[in-house]
N, C-alpha and C positions, 0 to 999 in steps of 0.2 A: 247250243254248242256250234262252234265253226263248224264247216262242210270239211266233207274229207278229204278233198280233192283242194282244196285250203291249207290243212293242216300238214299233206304234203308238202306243199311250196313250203311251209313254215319249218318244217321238219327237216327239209333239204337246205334253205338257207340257215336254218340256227343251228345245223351240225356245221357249214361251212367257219359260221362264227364262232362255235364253241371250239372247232379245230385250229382256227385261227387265234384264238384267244390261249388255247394251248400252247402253241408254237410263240406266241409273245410273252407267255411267261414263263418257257424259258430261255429265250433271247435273251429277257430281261435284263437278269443278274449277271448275262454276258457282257451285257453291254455296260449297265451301271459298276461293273465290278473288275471290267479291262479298259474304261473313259475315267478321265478326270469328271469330277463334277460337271467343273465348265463346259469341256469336249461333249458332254451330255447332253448338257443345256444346249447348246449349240444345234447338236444333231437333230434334239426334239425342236428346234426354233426352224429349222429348215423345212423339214420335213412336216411340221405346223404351217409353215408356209407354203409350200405345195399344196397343199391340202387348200388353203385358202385361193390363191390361182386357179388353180384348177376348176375350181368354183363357178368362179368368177370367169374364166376362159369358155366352159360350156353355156354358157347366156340362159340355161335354165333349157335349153333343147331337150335335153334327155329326159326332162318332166314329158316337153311337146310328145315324143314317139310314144312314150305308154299313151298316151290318150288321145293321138290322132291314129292310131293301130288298133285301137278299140273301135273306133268308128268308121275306118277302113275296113275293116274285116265284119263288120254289121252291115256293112252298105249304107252309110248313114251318113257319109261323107262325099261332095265328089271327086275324089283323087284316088289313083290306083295305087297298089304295093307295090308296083315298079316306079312309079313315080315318087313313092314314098324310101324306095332305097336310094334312087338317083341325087333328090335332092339333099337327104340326111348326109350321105357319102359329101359332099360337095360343101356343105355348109361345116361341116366336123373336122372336115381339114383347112377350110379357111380359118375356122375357132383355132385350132393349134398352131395353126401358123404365127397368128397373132398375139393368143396368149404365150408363147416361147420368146417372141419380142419385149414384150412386157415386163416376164421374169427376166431376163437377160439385163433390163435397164434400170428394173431395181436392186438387179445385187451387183451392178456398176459404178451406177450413179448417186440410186438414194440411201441405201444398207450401211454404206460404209464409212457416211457421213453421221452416220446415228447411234451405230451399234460400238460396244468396243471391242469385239472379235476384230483381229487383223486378218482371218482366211477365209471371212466372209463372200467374196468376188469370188474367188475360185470354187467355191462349195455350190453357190449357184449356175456356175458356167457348164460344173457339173452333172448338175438337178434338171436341168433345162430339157435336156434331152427325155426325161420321164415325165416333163408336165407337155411337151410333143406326143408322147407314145399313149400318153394316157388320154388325153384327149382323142387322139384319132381312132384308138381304142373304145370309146367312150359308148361311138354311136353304135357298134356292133353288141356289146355291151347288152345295151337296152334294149335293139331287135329281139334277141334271147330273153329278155325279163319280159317286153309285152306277149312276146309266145309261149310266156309263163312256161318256159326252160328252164325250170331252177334248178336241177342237176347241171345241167352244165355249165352253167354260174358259179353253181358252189365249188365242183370242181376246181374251175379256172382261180377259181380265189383261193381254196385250200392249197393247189398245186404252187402257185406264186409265194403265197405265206413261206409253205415247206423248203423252198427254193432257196428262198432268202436267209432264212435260218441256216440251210446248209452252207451256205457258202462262207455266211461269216462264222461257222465253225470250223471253215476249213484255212481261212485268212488266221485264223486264234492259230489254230498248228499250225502254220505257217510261219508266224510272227506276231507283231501287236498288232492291233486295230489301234483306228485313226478315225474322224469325221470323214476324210474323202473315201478310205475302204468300205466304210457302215453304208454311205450313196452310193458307192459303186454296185456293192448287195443287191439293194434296192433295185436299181434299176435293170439289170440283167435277169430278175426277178418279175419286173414289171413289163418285159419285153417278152418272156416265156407265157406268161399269163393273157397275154392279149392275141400273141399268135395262135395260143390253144384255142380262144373264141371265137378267134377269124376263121381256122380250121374248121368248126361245127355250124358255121352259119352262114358258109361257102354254097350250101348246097340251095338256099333258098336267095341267096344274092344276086340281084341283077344289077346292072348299071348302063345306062345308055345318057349319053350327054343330051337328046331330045325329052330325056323324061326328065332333067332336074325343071324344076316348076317354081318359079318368084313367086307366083301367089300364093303356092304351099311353106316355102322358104317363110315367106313373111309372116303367116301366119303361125309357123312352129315358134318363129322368133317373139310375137306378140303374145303368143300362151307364154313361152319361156323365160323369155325378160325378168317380169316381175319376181319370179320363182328364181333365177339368178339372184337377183337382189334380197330375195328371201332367205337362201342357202349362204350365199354371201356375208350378208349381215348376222346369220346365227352366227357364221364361222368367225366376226368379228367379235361376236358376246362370247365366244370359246378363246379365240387368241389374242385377243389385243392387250389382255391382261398380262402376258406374257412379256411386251413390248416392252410394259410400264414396268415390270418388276423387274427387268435385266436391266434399265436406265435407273430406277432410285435406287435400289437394291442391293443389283449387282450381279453374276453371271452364276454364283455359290446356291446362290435364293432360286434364282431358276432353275438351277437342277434338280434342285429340291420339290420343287413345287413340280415341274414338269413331271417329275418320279412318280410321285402319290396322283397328278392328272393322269400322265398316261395309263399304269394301271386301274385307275376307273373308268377310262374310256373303254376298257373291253366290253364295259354294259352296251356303250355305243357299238361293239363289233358285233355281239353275242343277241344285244333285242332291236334296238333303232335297226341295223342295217337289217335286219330280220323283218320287220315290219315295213320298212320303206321298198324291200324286192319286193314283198310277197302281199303284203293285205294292198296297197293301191293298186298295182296291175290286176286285183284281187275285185275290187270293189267299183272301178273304172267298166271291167267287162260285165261285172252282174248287173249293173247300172244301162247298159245298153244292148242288154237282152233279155234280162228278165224284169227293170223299171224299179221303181220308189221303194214298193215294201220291201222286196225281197233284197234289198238293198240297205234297208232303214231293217228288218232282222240281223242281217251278216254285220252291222255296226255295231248293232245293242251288242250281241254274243261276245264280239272279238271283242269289244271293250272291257267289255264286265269279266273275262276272262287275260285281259293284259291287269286289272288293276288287281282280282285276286292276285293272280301268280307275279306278278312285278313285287307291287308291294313290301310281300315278304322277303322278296328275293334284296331290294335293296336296303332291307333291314340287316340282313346276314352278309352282306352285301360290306357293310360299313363296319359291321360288328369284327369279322374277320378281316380284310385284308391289308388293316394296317400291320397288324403280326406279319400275313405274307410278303406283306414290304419287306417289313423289317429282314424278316428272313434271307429274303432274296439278293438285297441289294444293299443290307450293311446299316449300320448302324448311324454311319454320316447321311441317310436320307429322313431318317426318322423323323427329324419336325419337321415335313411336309406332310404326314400323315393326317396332321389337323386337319387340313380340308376334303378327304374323302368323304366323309357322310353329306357334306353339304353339296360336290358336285355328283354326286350320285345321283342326291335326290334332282338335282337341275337335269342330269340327262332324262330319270324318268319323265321328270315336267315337259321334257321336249318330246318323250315317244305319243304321249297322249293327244298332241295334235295329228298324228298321222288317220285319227278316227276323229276326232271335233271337227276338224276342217278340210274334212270331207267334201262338203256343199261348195265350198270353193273352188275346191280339182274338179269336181264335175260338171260346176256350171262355168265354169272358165274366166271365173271370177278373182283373180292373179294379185290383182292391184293390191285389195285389201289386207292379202298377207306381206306383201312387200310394203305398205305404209306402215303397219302395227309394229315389225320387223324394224323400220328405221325407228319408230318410236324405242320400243326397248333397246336398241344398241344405244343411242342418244344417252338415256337411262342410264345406259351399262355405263359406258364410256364416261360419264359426268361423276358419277359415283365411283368408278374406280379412281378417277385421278384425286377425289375427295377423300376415301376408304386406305387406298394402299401406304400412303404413307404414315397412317394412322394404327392402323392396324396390320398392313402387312400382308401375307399371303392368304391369311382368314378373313380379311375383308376382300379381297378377289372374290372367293367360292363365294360368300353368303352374297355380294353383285350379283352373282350369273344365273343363282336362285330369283331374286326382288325380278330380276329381269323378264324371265319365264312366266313370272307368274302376270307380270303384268303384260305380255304378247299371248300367252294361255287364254288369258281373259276375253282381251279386245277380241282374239283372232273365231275362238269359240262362238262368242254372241253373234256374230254375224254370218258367220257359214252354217248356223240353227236356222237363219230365215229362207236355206234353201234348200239344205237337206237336213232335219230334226230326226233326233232319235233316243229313245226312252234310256235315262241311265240311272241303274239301281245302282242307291247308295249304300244298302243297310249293311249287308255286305264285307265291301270294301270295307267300309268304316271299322267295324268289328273287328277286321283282321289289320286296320291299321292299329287302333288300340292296343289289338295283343303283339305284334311287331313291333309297337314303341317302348312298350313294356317288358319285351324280352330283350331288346335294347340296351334300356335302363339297369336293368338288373346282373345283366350279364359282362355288361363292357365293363365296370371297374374290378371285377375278378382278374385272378392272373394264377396259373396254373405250372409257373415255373421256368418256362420259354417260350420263344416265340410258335415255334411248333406243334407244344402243347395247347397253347392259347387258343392258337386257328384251328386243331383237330375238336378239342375238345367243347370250345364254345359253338362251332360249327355243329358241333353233334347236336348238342343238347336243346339250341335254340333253333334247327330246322326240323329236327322231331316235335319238336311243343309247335311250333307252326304249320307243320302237315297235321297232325293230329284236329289242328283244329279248322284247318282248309277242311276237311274230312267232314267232320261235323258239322261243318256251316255252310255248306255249297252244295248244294245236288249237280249240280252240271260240272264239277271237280269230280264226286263221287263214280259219277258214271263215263267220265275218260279215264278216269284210273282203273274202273274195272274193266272197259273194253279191252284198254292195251293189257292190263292183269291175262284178262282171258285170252287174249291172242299169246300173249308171250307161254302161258302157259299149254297153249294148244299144238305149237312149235316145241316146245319142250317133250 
């Protein structure tokens, strides 16, 4: 079983996500159900794109601070934690400086020569201002996740989420929403959320212009690069499909598809971002105080306990929320549905590196995830411009699967020759069997409406899956009855 003091951070960051995952569904049906289609599309294409900048603006630094903070704080490095705030400060604002240029000259110059939105320019001159705040925000950010703070992390991110939701509930009584109202949310949202973290990590911030350090600088940037290009290039196997299905398609297909991605990306708010706060600053620090095994334990456990409990979850996962679409957002989003099962399973594909390639973050080994990375986009990108217009928005999602599986691959076998660790299969296996087959069985059922569909299939096939989580797992059995016994001990 993970450590407790583990399952904390995990506990803190996956209530942030599931809070955050709350607050977006029901934004949701606000937004898909006061936006045209397009207006939809649109917003999710922007804000897609943020997301991509932003990326690509941090150069992969914020990998740097979780794991040159691990070796600062062991003494295992030679640079000081003043040294290490001076330069992070200094390098985090040159990153926004210049990634805000860059946004700025794509929704100028090249967006509007491509896309057929006509208020594309102005939505980014917009934006710009949040891919500044969020970069410079970025590095303090991380300070708080390598001091393994994840109360005030989850905070800052529930508090921002919450913010955002209010306000465009207050824009709705006010009047309509629009694309520029929905980023203006955002962004006042994303300004509140970064001052709250600056506030908390004031107390341990120093800055002296004699302590920023080029040879620390170069060095966060050479760990970081790669991992830029890494993050970067996934974020191209997640959007670039996007590009291509508003140019062949049309602006109607993107909404559509954007609708049924966004809500499965909540996996990505609810477990990825859960595991990328909490198990690497996680496995980075036991790795340079406590060495190999106890290191190569803390992988086996967490793994063998992300594939039980994942698994099933994105079985229930696919089974239920195309009803919740449906629900939510109308009946004009429904044939984008088709591809939730398939990007599901792609996010889990992507959580399962955060423990395979392990041996790489540790030994600073960067390259090899950023070569594998351009391999699979390559991949992605060759196949969707083959797939999409053949198949449509179902040949996107099964891309971004083929894709995972072949950087899962490459990326695995080779972070085994530095850090290895034992993985039970029998397991997992078992419960993916029974998860394909409550799947199977359950999804051409229909119960009347949509809301009966998602309560009731929800019901029936997360009970037939605990029940047999229960039976198959001893280290399931005994976190359920720990927390059993505490909950009942407070009671």
């Amino acid at each position: 079983m993970v450590e407790v003091g583990m399952l904390r951070h995990l506990r803190n960051y996956a209530t942030a996500g599931i809070i955050s995952a709350v607050v977006g569904l029901v934004s949701f049906p606000i937004l898909t159900r006061n936006l045209s289609v397009a207006d939809y599309g649109v917003v999710g294409l922007v804000t897609s794109s943020l997301t991509l900048c932003i990326a690509i603006g941090k150069l992969g630094v914020q990998h740097s601070v979780i794991r040159f903070f691990s070796q600062i704080k062991n003494g295992n490095i030679g640079f000081t934690v003043g040294q290490m705030n001076s330069t992070v400060s200094m390098v985090f604002f040159a990153l926004a400086a210049m990634a805000t240029a860059l946004w700025l000259f794509s929704g100028f110059v090249i967006l509007p020569n491509v896309l057929q939105n006509d208020n594309i320019a102005s939505l980014f001159s917009l934006a710009a201002i949040i891919v500044f705040i969020r970069l410079l925000g970025s590095g303090v950010m991380n300070f708080l996740r390598a001091q393994q703070r994840s109360g005030v992390v989850a905070i800052a991110q529930s508090v921002s989420r919450f913010l955002n939701l209010s306000l465009i509930l207050v824009l709705l009584l006010l009047g309509d929403l629009d694309p520029w109202s929905v980023i203006s949310c955002l962004l006042i949202a994303e300004l509140v959320g970064v001052i709250y973290t600056a506030y908390h990590y004031l107390p341990d911030f120093e800055f002296r212009m004699s302590d920023v350090s080029m040879k620390l600088a170069k060095a966060l940037l050479m760990y970081g690069l790669p991992l830029m290009m890494l993050e970067s290039l996934g974020l191209v196997l997640r959007l670039s499909d996007r590009y291509l299905i508003e140019s062949i398609m049309g602006v109607s297909a993107l909404g559509q598809y954007s609708a049924s991605y966004n809500l499965t990306a909540y996996i990505d708010i609810i477990i990825l971002a859960t595991l990328i706060q909490a198990v690497k600053p996680a496995y980075m620090q036991l790795w340079e105080s406590d060495g190999r095994v106890a290191t190569q334990k803390f992988l086996t456990s967490g793994f063998h306990l992300y594939m039980v409990v994942g698994i099933p979850f994105i079985a229930m996962f696919s089974l239920t929320s195309p009803h919740l679409l449906s629900f939510l957002a109308g009946d004009k989003y429904s044939p984008g549905t088709v591809i939730i099962p398939y990007v599901a399973i792609s996010f889990w594909l992507e959580g399962t590196m955060h423990f395979l390639a392990a041996g790489l973050y540790i030994f600073k080994n960067t390259k090899v995830l950023m070569g594998w990375s351009l391999v699979a986009t390559v991949i992605n990108l060759s196949l969707n411009v083959l797939l999409i217009p053949r198949f449509g928005i179902t040949g996107a999602a099964i891309v971004t699967i083929i894709s995972y599986v072949i950087f899962m691959a490459g990326v695995g076998s080779q972070a085994f020759k530095h850090v290895d660790f034992a993985i039970k299969l029998r397991i997992p296996l078992q419960i993916l069997a029974a998860s394909g087959a409550v799947f199977l069985v359950l999804n051409p059922m229909t119960f009347g409406s949509d809301v009966a569909d998602f309560l009731i299939k929800g019901v029936l096939g997360s009970s037939i899956l605990l029940a047999l989580l229960w039976f198959v797992d001893a280290g399931f059995r005994q976190w359920l009855s720990l927390n059993l016994n505490k909950w009942l001990r407070r009671a």
